[in-house]
LUMDRENFI-312407 format. One record per residue (C-alpha): residue number from 0; chain; x, y, z. Coordinates in Angstrom, 3 decimals, padded with zeros to 6 digits, m for minus. Example, Ala and Ser with C-alpha at 12.3 -4.5 7.8 and 13.67 -1.06 7.14 Angstrom:
2
SITE;num;cadena;px;py;pz
SITE;0;A;012.300;m004.500;007.800
SITE;1;A;013.670;m001.060;007.140
//
This chain:
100
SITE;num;cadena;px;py;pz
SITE;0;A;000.000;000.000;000.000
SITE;1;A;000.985;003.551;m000.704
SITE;2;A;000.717;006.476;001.709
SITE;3;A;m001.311;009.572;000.864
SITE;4;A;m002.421;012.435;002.439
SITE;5;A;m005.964;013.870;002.034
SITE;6;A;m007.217;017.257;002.632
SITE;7;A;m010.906;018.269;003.197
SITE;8;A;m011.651;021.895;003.498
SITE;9;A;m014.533;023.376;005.193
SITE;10;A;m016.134;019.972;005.392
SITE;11;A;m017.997;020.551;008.483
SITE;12;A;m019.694;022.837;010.746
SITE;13;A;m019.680;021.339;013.984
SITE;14;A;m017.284;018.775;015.791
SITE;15;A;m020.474;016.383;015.855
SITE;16;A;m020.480;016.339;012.133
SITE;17;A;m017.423;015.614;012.020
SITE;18;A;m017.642;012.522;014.471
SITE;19;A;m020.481;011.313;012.431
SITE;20;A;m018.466;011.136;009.080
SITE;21;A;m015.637;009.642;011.258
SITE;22;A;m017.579;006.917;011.874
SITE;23;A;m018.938;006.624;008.258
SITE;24;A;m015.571;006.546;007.254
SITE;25;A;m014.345;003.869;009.517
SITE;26;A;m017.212;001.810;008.453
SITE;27;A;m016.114;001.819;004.856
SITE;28;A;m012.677;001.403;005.558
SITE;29;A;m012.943;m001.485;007.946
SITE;30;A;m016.277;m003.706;006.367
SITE;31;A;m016.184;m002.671;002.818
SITE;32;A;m012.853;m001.987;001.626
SITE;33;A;m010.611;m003.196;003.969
SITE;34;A;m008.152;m005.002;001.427
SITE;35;A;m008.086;m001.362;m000.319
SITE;36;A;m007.575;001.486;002.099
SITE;37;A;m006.438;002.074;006.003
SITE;38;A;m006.921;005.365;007.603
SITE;39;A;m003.884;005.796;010.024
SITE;40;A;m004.948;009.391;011.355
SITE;41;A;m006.522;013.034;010.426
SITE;42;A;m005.666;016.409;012.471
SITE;43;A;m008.419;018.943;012.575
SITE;44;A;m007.912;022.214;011.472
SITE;45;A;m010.166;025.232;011.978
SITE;46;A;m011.053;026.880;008.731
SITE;47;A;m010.914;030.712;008.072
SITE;48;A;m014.485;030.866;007.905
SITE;49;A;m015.001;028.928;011.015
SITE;50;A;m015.615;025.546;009.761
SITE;51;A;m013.911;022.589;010.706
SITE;52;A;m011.317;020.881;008.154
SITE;53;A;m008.712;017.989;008.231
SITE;54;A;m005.647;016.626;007.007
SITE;55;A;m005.726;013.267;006.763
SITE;56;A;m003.166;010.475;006.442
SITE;57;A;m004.310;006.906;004.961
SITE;58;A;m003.140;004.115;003.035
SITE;59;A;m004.098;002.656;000.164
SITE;60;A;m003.679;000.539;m003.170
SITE;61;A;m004.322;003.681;m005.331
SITE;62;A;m005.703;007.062;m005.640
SITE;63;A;m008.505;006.221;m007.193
SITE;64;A;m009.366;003.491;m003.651
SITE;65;A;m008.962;006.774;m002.003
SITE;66;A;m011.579;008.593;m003.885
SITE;67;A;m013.557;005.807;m004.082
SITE;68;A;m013.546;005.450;m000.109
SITE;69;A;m014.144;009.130;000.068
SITE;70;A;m017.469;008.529;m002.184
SITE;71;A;m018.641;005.519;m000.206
SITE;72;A;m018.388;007.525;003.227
SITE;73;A;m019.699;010.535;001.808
SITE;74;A;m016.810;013.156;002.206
SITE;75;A;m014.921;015.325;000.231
SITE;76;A;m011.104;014.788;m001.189
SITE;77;A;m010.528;017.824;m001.888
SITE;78;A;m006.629;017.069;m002.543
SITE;79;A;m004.557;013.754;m002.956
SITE;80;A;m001.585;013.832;m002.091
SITE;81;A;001.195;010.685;m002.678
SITE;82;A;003.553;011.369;000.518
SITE;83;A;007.017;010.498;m001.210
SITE;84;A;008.584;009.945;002.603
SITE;85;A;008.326;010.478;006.536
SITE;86;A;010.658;012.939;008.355
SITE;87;A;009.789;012.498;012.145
SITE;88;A;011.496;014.877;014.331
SITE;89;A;009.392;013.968;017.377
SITE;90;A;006.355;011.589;017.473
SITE;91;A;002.316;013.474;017.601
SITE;92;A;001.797;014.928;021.073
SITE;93;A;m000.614;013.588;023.563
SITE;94;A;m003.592;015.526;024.119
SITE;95;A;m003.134;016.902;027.809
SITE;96;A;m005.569;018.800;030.001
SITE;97;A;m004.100;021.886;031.871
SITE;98;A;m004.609;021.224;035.183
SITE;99;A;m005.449;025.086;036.175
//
């Protein structure tokens, strides 16, 4: 499998539509095309306009799985992205509460 990276823009308006496509998408990825795609992880981004966004990370036979996942699930793809390599400087942070 190859390593992409997808970008949605603007996809959603609230963090609860977001969780819904979430699980949409891990639905399709795990019972329908699970020979075809993996998602490994997205990071959320708040939008200019105030909408919520993400960059997401996923592997796959092709492109065209990706797109095809995307469909299934019902989200955009706005970009495709073939990631060429992996430069880790330090491993993702955990999330942490501040303890104020």
């Amino acid at each position: 499998m190859n390593t992409y990276v997808i970008r949605r823009r603007k996809a959603w308006a609230t963090p609860e539509e977001l969780e819904e496509a979430a699980g949409r998408s891990r639905r399709v990825g795990d019972e329908e095309m699970s020979d075809q795609v993996r998602w490994i992880r997205s990071y959320v981004v708040q939008e200019e306009d105030g909408n919520l966004g993400t960059v997401c990370i996923y592997q796959a036979i092709s492109e065209e799985a990706v797109r095809e996942h995307a469909q299934r699930a019902g989200l955009p793809a706005d970009e495709i992205t073939p990631v060429e390599g992996t430069v880790i400087v330090r491993e993702d942070p955990a999330e942490t509460s501040d303890p104020a």
